[in-house]
C-alpha positions in Angstrom: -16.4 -4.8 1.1 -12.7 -4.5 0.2 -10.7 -1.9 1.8 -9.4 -0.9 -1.7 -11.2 0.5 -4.3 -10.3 0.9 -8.1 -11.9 4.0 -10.1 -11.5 4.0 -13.9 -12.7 5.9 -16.6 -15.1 3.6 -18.6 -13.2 3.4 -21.4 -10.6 1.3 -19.3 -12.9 -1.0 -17.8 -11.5 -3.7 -19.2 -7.8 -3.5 -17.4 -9.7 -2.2 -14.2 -11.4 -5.7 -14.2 -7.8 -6.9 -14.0 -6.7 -5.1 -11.0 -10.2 -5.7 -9.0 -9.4 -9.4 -9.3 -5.4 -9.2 -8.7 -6.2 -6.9 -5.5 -9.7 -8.1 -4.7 -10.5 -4.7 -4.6 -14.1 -2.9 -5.2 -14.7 -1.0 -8.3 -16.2 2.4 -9.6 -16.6 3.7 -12.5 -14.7 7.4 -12.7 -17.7 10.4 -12.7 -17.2 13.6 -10.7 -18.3 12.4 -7.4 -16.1 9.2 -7.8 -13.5 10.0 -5.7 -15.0 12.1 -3.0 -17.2 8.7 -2.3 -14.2 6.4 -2.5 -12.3 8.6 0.4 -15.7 8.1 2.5 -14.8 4.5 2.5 -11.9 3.4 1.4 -8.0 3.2 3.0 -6.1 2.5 -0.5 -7.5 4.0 -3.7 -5.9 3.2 -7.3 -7.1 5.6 -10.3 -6.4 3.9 -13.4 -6.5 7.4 -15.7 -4.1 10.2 -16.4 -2.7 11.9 -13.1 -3.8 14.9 -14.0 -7.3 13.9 -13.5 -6.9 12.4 -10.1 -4.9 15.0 -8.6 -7.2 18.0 -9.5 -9.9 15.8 -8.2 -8.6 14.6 -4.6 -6.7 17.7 -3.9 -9.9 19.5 -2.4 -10.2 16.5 -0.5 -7.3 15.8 1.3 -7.5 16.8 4.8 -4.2 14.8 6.8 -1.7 12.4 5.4 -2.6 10.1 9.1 -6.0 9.9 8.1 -6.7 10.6 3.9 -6.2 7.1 2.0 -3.8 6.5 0.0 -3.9 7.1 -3.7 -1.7 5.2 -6.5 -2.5 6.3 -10.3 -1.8 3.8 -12.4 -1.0 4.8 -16.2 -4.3 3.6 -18.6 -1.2 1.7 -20.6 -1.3 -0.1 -17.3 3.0 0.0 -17.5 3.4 2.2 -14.8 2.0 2.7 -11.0 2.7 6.7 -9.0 1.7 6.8 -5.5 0.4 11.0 -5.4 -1.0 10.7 -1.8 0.0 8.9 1.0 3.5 7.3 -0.2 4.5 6.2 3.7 0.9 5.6 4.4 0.3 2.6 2.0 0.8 3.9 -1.2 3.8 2.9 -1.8 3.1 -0.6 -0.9 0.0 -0.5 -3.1 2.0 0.7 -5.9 4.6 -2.2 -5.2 1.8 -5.1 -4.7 1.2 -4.4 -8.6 3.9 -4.8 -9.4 3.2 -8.3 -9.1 0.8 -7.7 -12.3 4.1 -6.6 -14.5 2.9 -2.6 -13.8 6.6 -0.9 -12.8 6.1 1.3 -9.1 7.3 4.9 -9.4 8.5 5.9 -6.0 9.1 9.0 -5.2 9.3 9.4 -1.2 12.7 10.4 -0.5 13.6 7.6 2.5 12.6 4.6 -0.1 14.3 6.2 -3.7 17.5 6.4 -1.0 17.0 3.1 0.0 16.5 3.0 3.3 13.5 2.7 5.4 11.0 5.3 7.0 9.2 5.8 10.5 6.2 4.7 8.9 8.0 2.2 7.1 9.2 0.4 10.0 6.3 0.8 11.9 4.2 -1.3 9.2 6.7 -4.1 9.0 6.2 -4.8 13.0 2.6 -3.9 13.1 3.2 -0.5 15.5 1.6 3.3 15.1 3.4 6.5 15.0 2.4 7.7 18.0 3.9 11.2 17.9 3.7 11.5 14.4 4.9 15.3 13.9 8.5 13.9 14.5 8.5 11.7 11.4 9.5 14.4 9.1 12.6 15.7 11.4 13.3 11.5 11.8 12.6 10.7 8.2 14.9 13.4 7.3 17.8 12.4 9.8 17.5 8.8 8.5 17.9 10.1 4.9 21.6 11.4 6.4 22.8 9.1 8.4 21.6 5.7 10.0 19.4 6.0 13.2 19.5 3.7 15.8 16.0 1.8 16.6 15.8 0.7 20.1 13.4 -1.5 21.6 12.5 -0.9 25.4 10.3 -3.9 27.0 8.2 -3.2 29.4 8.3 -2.2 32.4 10.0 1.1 31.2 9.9 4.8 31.5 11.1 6.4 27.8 11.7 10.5 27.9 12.0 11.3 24.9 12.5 15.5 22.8 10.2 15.9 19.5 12.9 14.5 17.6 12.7 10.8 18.6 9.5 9.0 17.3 7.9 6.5 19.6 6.1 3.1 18.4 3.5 1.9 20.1 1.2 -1.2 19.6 -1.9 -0.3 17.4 -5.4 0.8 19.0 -8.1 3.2 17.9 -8.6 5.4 20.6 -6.6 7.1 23.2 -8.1 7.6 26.6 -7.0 11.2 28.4 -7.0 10.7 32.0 -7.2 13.2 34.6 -7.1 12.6 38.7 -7.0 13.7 42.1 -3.2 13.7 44.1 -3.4 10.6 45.9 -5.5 7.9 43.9 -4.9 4.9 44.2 -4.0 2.4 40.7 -7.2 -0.1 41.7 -9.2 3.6 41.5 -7.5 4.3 38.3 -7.8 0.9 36.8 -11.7 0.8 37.7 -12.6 4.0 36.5 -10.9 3.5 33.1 -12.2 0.3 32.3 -15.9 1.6 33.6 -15.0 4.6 31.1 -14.3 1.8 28.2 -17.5 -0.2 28.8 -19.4 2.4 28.4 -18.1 3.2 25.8 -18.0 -0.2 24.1 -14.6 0.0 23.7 -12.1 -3.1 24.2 -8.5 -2.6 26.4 -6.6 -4.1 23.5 -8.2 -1.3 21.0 -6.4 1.8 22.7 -3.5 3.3 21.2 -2.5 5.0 24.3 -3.4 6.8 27.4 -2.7 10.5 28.2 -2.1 13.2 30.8 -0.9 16.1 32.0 3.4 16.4 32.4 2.1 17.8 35.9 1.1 14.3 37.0 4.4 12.5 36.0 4.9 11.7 39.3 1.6 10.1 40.5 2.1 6.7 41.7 -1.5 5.5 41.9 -1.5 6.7 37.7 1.9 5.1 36.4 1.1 1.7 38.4 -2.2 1.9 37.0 -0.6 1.7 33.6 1.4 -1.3 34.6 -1.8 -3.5 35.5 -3.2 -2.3 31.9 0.0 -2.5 30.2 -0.8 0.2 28.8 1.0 3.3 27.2 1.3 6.0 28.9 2.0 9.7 27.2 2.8 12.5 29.8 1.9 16.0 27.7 3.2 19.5 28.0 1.1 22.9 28.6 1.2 23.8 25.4 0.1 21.1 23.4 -3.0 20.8 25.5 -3.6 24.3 25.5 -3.7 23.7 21.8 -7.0 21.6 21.5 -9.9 22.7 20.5 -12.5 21.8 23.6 -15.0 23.4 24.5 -15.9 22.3 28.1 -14.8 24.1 31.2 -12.4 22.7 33.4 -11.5 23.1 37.1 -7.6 22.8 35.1 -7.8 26.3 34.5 -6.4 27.0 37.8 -3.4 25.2 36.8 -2.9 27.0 33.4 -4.5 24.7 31.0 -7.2 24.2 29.1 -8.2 20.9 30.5 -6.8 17.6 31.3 -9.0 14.5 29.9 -10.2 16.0 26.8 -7.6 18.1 25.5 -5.2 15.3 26.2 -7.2 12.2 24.1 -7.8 14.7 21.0 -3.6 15.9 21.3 -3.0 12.2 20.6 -5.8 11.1 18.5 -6.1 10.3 14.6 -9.1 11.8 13.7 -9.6 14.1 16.3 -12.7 12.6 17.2 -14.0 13.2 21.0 -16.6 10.1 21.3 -16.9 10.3 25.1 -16.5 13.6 26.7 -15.3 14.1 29.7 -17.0 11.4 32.7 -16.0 11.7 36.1 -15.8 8.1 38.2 -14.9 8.9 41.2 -11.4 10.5 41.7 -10.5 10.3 38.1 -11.8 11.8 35.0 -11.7 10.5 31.4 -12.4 11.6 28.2 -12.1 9.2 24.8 -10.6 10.3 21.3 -10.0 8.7 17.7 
């Protein structure tokens, strides 16, 4: 199965044959539940029909720009291609790849019709994630005034950072929060997490990042942890923990927040998916998020 799908009304079949073979994309023919079934499965969906139609029928659908597909309506004259969803999160790039079929991409993001490049943008071309992604619109909209400086840090590197700076990271899946006693040791935290991942069935190279409490910024046994799993590390503040929905009760609660492991994975995750909740191994605690 293709990770594209194109929906057409039946009438324009025969140019919706064209684009499944130029894209090697699935089909399905346009009915009422078309689209809701396409966003089940699909990461890049191209309606070949009036806009009208597809934007009164994914509106009710889309949920969060991070997670919804994207969606490029192409004109059923086949001469022009609109990203209406998702333009920094593949559309636009869909809407470009056909151009290779002589259909003209309308762009509309702001960054792109400006000529320069976006958060999102930039963390395609190199094959990172946004990992704080509510600082792309205050980035996106500095980069639109003036040119913002992109710096590289190898590791090993400590990066503090205000909500105005967005911060690329490899790309996982799942981020791991982490909670532990003063004192651990890294070989405690290194053990524990990866016992955490194999029960899970989870791989070290498919997490996005690892996350914590601001109030354990300065444990040793934690931050040299990291350094054995090269991994990231995200240090978060009361508030956005205290945020998350969890429902568990949590010794943290003397310390003013909600929790630490679970509140932490869901702050940073995608889909805000809590596949392993909280699991103590020995000294430290962790809870998994996508």
């Amino acid at each position: 199965m293709s990770d594209t799908v194109v929906i057409s009304l039946e009438r324009f079949a025969g140019n919706a044959e064209k684009i499944v073979k130029f894209l090697e994309a699935d089909y399905i023919e346009y009915s009422p539940e078309a689209f809701c079934r396409a966003f089940e499965k699909y990461t890049g969906i191209v309606a070949l029909m009036s806009a009208g139609i597809a934007v009164r029928k994914i509106a009710p659908l889309l949920k969060d720009k991070w997670v919804d597909p994207a969606v490029v309506v192409v004109s059923p004259d086949m001469r022009f291609s609109v990203p209406v969803s998702g333009g920094h999160h593949g559309a636009n790039d869909l809407a470009k790849k056909l151009s290779g079929m002589g259909i003209c991409p309308v762009i509309t993001t702001a960054t792109e019709t400006a000529g320069k490049s976006s958060v999102e943008g930039i963390a395609s071309a190199h094959e990172y994630e946004v990992l704080n992604k509510d600082s792309t619109r205050y980035v996106n909209a500095s980069i639109l005034d003036s040119d913002v400086p992109v710096h590289m840090i190898n590791s090993p590197g400590i990066v503090m950072a205000g909500p105005g700076v967005s911060i690329l990271v490899k790309k996982g899946e799942y981020v791991i929060g982490v909670g532990c006693r003063k004192g651990v040791s890294p070989e405690e935290v290194v053990s524990s997490i990866r016992n955490g991942l194999e029960d899970a069935g989870i791989c070290e190279d498919e997490v996005l990042a690892y996350a914590t409490t601001v109030k354990k910024r300065y444990e040793k046994g934690l931050l040299e942890a990291m350094e054995i799993l090269s991994g990231n590390l995200v240090f978060l503040d009361d508030n956005t923990i205290n945020m998350q929905n969890v429902k568990s009760a949590s010794k943290a609660t003397r310390l003013g927040l909600l929790g630490v492991a679970e509140p932490c994975a869901l702050a940073l995750s995608k889909k805000k998916d809590l596949i392993m909740e909280k699991k103590a191994y020995g000294k430290v605690t962790i809870a998994i998020a996508r």
